[in-house]
N, CA, C and O atoms as a CHARMM CRD file, in Angstrom:
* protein
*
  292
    1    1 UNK  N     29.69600  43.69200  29.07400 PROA 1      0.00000
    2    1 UNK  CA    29.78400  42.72400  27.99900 PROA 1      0.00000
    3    1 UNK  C     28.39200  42.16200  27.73500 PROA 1      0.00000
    4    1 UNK  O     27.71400  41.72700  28.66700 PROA 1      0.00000
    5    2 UNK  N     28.06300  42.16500  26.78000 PROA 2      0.00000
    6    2 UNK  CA    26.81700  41.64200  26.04400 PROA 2      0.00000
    7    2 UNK  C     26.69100  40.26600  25.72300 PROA 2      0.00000
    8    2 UNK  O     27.59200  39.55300  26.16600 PROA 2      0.00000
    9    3 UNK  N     25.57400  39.57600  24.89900 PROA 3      0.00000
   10    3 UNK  CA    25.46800  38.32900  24.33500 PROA 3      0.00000
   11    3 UNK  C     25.65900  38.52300  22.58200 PROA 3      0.00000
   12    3 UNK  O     25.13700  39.25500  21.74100 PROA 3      0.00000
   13    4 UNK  N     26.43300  37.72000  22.56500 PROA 4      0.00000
   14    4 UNK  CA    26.86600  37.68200  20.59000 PROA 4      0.00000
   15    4 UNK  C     25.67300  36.60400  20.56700 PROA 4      0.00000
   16    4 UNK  O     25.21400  36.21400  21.64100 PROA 4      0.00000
   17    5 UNK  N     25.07300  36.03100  19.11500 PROA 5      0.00000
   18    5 UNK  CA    24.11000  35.61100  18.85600 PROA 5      0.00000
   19    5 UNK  C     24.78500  35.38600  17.54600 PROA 5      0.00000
   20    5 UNK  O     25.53300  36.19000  16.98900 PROA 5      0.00000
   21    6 UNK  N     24.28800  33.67500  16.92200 PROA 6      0.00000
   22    6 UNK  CA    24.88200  33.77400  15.53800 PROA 6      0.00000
   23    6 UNK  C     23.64100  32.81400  15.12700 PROA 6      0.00000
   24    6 UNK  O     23.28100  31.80200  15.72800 PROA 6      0.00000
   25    7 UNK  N     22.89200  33.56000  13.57800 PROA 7      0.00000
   26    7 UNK  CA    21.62000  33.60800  13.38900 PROA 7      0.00000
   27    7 UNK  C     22.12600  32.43000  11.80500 PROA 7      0.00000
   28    7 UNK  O     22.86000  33.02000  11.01300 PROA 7      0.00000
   29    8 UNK  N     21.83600  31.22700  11.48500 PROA 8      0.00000
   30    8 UNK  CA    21.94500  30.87900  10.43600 PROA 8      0.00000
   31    8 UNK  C     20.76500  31.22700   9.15700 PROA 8      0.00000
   32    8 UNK  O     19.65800  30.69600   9.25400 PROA 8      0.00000
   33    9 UNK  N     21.13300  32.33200   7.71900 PROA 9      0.00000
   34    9 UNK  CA    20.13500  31.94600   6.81700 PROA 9      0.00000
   35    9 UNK  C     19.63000  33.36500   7.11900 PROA 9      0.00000
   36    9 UNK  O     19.01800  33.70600   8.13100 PROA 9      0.00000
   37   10 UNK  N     20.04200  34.25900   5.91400 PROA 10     0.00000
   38   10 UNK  CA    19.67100  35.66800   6.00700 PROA 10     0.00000
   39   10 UNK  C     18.37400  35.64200   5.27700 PROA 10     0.00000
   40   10 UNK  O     18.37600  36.64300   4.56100 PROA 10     0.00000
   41   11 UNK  N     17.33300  35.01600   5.12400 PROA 11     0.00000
   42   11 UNK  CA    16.20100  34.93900   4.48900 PROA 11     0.00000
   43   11 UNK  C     15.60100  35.96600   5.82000 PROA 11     0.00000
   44   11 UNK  O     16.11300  36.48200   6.81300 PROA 11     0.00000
   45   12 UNK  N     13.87900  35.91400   5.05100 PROA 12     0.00000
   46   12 UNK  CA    13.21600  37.13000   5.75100 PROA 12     0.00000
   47   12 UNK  C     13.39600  36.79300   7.52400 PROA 12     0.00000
   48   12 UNK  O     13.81200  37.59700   8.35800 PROA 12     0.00000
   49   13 UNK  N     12.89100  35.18500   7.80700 PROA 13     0.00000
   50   13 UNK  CA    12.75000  34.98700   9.07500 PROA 13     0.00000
   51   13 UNK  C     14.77900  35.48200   9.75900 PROA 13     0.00000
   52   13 UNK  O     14.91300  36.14600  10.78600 PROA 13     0.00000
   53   14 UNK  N     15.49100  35.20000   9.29000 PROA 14     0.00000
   54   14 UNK  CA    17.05200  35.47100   9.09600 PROA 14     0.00000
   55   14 UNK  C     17.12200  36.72100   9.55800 PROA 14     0.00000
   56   14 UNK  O     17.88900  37.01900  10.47300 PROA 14     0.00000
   57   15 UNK  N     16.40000  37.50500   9.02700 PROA 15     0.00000
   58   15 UNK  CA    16.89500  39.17500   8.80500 PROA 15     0.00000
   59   15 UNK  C     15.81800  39.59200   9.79700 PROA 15     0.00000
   60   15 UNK  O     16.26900  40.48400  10.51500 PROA 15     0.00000
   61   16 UNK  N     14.62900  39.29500  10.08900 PROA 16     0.00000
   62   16 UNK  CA    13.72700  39.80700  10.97600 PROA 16     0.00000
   63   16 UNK  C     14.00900  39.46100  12.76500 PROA 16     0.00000
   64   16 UNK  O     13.57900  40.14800  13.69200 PROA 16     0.00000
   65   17 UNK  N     14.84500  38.21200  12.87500 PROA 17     0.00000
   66   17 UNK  CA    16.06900  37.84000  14.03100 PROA 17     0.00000
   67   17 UNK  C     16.55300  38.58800  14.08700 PROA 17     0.00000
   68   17 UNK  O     16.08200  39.29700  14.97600 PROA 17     0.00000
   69   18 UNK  N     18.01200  39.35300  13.27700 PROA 18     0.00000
   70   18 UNK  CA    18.65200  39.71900  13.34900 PROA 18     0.00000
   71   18 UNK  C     18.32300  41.25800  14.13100 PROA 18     0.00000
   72   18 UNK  O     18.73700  41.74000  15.18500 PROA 18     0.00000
   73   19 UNK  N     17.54200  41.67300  13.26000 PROA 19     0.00000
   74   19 UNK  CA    16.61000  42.94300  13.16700 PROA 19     0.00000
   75   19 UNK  C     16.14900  43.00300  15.08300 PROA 19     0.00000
   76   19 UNK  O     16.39500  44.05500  15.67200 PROA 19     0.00000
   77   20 UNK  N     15.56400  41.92700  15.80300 PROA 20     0.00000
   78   20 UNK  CA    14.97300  42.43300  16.53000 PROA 20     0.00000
   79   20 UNK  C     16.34500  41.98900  17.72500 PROA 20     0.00000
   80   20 UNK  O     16.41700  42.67500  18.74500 PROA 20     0.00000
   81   21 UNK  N     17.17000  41.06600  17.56100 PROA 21     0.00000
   82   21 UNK  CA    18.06100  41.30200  18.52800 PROA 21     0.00000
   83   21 UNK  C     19.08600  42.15400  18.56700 PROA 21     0.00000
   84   21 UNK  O     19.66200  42.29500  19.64500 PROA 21     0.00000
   85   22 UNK  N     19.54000  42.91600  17.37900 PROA 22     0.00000
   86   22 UNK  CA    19.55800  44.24700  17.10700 PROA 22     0.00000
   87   22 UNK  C     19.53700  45.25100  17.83600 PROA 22     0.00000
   88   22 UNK  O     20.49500  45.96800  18.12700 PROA 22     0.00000
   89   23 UNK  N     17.60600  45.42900  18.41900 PROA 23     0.00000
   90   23 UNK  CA    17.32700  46.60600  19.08500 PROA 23     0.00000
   91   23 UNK  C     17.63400  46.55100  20.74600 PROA 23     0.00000
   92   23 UNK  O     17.63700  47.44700  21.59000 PROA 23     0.00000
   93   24 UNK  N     17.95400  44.75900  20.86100 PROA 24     0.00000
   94   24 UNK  CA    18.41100  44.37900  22.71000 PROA 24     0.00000
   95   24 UNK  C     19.49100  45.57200  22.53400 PROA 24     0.00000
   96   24 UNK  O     20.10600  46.07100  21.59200 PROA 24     0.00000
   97   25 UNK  N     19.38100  45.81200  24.26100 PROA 25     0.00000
   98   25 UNK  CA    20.66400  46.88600  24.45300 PROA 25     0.00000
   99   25 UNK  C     21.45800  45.45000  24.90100 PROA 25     0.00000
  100   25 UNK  O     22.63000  45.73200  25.14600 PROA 25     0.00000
  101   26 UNK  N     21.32300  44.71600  24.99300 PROA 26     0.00000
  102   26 UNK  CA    22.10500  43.48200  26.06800 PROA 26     0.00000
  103   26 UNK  C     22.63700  43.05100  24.44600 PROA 26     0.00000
  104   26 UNK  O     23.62900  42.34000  24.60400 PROA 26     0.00000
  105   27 UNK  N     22.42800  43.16900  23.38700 PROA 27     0.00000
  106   27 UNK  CA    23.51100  42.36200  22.28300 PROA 27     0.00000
  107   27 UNK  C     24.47600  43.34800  21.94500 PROA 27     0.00000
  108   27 UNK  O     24.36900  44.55700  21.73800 PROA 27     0.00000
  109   28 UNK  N     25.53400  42.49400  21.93400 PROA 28     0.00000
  110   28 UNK  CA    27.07500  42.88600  21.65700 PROA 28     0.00000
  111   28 UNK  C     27.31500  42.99800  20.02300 PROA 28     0.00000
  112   28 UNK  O     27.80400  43.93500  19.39200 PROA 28     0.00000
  113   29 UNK  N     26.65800  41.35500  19.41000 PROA 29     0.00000
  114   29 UNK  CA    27.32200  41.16100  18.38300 PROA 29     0.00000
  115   29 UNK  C     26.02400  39.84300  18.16600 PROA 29     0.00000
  116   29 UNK  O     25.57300  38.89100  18.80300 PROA 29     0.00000
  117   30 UNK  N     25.77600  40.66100  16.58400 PROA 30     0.00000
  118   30 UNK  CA    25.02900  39.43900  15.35400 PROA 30     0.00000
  119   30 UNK  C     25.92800  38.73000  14.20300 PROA 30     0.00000
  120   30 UNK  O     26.32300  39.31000  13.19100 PROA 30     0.00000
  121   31 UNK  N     26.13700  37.60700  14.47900 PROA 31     0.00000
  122   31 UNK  CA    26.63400  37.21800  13.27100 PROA 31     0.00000
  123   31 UNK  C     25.91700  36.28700  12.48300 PROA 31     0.00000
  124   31 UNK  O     25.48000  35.21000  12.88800 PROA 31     0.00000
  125   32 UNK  N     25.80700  36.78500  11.24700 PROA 32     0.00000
  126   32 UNK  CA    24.47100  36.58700  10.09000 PROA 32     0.00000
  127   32 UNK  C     25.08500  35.51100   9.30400 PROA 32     0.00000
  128   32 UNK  O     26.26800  35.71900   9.03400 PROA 32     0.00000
  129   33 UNK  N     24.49300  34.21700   8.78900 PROA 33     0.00000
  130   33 UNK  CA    25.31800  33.18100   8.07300 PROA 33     0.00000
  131   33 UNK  C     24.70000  32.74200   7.01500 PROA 33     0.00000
  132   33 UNK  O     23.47200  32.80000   7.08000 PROA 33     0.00000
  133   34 UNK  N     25.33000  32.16000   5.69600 PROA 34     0.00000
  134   34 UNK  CA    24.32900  32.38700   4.57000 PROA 34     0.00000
  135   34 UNK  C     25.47700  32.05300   3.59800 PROA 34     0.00000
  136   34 UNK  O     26.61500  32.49500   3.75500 PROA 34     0.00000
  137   35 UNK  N     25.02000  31.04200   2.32800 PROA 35     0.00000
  138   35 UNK  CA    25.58200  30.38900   1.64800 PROA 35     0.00000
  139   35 UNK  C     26.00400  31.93400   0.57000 PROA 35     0.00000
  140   35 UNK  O     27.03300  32.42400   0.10600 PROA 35     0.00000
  141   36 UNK  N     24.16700  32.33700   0.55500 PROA 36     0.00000
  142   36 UNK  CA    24.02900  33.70900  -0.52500 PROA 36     0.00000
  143   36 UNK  C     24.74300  35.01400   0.02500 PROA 36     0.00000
  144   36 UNK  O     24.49800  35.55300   1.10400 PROA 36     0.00000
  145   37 UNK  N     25.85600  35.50100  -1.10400 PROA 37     0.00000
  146   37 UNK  CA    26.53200  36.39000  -0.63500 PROA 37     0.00000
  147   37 UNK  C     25.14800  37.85000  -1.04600 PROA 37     0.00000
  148   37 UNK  O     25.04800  38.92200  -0.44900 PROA 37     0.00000
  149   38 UNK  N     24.33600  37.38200  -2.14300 PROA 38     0.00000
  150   38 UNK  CA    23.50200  38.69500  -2.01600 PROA 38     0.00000
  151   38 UNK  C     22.66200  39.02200  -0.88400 PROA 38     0.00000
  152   38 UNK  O     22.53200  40.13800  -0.38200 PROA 38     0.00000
  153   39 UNK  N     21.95900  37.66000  -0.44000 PROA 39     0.00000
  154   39 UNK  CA    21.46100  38.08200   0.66600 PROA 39     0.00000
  155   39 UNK  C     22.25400  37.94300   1.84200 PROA 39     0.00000
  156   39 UNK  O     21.46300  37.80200   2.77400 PROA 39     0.00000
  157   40 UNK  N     23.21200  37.91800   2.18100 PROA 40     0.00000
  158   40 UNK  CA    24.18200  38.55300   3.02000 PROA 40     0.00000
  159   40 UNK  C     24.10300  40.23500   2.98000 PROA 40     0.00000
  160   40 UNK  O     23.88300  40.94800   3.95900 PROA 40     0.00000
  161   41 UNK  N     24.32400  40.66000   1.67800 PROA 41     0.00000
  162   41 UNK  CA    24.71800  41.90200   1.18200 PROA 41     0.00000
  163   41 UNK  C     23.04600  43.06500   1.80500 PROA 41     0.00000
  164   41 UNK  O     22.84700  44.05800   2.50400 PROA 41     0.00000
  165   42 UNK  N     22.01000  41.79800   0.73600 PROA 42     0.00000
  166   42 UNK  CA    20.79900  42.74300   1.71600 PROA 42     0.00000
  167   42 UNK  C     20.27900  42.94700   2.65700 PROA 42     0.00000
  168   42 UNK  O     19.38500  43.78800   2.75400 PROA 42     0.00000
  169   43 UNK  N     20.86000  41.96300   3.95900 PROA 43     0.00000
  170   43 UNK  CA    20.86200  42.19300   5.24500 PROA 43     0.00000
  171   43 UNK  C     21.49200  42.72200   6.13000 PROA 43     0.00000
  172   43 UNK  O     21.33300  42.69200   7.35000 PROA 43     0.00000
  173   44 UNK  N     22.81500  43.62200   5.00300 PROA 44     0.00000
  174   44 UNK  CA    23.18500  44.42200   5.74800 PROA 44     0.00000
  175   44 UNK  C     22.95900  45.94000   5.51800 PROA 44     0.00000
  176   44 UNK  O     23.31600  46.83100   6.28900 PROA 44     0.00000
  177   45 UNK  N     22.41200  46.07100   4.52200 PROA 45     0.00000
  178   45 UNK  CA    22.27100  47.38700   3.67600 PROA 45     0.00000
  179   45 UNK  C     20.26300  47.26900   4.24600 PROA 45     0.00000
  180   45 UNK  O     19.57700  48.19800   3.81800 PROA 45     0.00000
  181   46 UNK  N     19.74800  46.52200   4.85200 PROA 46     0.00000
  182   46 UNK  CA    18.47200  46.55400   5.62000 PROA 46     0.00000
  183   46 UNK  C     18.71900  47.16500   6.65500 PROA 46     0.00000
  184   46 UNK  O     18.06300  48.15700   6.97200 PROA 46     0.00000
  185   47 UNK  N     20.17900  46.47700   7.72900 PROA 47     0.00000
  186   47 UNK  CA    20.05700  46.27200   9.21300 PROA 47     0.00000
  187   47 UNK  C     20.68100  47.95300   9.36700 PROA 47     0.00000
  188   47 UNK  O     20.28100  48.84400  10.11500 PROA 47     0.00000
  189   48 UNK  N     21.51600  47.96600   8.61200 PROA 48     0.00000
  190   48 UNK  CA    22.38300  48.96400   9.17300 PROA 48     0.00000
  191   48 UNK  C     23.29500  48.97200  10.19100 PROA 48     0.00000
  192   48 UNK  O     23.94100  50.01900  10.22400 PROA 48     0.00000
  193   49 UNK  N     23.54600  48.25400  10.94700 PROA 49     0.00000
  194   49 UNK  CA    24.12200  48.56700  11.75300 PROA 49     0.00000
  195   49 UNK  C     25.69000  47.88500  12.24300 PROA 49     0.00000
  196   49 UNK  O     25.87400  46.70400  11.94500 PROA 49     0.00000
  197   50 UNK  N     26.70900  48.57000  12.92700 PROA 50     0.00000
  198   50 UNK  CA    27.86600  48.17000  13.24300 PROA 50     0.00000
  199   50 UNK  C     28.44100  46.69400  13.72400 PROA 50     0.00000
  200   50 UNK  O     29.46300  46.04200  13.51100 PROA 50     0.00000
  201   51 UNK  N     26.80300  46.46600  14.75700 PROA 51     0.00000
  202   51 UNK  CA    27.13100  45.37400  15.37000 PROA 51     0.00000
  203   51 UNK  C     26.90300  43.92700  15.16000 PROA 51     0.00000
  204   51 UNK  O     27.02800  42.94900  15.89700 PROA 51     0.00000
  205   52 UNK  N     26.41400  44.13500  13.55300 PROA 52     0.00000
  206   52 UNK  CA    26.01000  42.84800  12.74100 PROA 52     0.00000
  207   52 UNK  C     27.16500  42.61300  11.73900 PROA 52     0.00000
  208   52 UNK  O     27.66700  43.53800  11.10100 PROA 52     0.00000
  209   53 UNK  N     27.60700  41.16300  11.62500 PROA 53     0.00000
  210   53 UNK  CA    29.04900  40.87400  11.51300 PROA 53     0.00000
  211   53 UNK  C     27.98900  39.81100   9.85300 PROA 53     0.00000
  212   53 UNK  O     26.78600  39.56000   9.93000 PROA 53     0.00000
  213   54 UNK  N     28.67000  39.51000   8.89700 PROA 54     0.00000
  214   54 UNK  CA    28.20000  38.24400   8.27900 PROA 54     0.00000
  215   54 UNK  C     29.22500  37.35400   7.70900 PROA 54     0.00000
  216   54 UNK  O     30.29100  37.75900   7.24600 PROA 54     0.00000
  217   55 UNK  N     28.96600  36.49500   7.74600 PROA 55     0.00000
  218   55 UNK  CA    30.02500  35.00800   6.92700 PROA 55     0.00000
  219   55 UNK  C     28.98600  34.12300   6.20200 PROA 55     0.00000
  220   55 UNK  O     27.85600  33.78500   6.55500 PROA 55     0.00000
  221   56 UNK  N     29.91500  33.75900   4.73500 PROA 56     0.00000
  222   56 UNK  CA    29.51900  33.16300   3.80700 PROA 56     0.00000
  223   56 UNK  C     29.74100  31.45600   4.62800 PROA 56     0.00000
  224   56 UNK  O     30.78700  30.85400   4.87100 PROA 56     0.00000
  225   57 UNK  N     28.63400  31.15100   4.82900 PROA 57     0.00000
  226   57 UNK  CA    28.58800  29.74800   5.20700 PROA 57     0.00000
  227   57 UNK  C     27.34400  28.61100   4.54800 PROA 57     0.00000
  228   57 UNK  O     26.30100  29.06600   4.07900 PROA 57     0.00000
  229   58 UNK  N     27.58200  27.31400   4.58500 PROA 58     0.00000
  230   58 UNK  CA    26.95000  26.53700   4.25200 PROA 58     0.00000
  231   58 UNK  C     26.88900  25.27200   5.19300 PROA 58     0.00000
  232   58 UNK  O     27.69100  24.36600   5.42000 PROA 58     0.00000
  233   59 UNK  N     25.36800  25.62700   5.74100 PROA 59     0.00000
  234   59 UNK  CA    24.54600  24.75400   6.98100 PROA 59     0.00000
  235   59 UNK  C     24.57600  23.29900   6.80200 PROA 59     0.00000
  236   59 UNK  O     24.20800  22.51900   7.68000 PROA 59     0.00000
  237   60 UNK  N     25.06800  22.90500   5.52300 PROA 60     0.00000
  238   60 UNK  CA    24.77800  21.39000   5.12200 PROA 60     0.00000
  239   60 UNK  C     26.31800  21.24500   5.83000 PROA 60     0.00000
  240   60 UNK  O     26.37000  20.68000   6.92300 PROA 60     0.00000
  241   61 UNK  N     27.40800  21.68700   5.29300 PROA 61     0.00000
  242   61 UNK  CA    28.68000  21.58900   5.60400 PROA 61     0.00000
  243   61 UNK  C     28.54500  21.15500   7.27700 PROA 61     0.00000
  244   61 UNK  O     29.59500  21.51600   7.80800 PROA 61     0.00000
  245   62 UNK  N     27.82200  20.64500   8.08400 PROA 62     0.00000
  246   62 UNK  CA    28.47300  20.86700   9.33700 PROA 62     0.00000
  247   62 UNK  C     29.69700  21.06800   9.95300 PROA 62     0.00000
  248   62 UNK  O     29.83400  22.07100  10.65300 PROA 62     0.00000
  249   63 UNK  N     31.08900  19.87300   9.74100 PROA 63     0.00000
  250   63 UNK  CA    31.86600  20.34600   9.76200 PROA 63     0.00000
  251   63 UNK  C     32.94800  21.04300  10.00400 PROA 63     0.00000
  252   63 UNK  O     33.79500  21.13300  10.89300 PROA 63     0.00000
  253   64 UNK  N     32.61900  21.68100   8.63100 PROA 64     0.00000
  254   64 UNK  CA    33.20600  23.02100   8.04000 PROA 64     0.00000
  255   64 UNK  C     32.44700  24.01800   8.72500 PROA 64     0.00000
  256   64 UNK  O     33.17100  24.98400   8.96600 PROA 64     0.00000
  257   65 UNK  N     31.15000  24.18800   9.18100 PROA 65     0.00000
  258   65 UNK  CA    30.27000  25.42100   9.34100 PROA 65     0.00000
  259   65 UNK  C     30.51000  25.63100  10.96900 PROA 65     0.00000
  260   65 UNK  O     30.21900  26.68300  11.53900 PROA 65     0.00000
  261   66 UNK  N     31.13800  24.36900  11.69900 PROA 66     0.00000
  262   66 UNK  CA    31.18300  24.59800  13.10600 PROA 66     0.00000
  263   66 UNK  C     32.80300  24.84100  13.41600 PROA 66     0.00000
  264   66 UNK  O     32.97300  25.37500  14.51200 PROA 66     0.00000
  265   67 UNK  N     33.85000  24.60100  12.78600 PROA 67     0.00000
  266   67 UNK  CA    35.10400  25.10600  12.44400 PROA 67     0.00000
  267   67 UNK  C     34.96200  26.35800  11.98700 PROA 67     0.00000
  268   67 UNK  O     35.45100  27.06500  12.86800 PROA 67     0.00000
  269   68 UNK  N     34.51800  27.13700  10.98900 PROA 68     0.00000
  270   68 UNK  CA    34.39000  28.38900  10.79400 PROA 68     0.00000
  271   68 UNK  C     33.83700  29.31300  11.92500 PROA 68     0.00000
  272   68 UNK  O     33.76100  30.49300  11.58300 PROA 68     0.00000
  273   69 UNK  N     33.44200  29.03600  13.17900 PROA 69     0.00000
  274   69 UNK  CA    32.36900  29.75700  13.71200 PROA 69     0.00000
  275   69 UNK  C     33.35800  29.57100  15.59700 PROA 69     0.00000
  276   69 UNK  O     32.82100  29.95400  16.63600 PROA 69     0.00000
  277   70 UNK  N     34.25700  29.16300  15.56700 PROA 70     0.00000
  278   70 UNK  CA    34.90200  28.52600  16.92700 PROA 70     0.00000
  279   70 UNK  C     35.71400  30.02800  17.28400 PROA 70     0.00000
  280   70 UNK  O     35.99600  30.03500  18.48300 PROA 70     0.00000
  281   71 UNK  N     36.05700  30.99000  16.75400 PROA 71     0.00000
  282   71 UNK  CA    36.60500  32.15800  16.82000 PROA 71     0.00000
  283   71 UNK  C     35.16300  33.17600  17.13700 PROA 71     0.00000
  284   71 UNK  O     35.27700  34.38000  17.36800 PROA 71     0.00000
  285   72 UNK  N     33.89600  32.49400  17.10100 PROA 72     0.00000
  286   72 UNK  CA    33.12800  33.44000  17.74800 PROA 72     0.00000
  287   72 UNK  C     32.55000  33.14400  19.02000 PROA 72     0.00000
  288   72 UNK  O     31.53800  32.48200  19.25400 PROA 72     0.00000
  289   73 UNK  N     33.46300  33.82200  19.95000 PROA 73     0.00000
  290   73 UNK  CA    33.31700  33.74100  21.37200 PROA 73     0.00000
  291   73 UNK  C     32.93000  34.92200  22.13800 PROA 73     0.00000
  292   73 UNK  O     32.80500  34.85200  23.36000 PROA 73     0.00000
């Protein structure tokens, strides 16, 4: 079993996270968070890969943004 990692804000610094915990053999699971469903869309059509998960979220919402995220365990 690996470490899941949940990265808020698919902007470059967003996607260049994602990107390098990615290449850990020790990560299980990225989950990418982001108000923008496009850049959601281009961080996954960048990353490629299976083990990067994304949800439409909004960081101001606390909340809402820490209720949405309690199913990632």
């Amino acid at each position: 079993m690996g470490y899941k990692y949940l990265i808020v804000g698919s902007g470059m610094q967003g996607t260049a996270c994602a990107f390098d915990l990615l290449r850990s053999l020790g990560t299980e699971e990225v989950l990418l968070a982001d108000t923008s469903a496009a850049g959601l869309e281009a961080a996954r059509r960048r990353l490629k890969s299976t083990r990067l998960k994304t949800v439409r979220a909004d960081a101001a919402a606390t909340r809402r943004l820490v209720s949405s995220f309690r199913w990632f365990k």
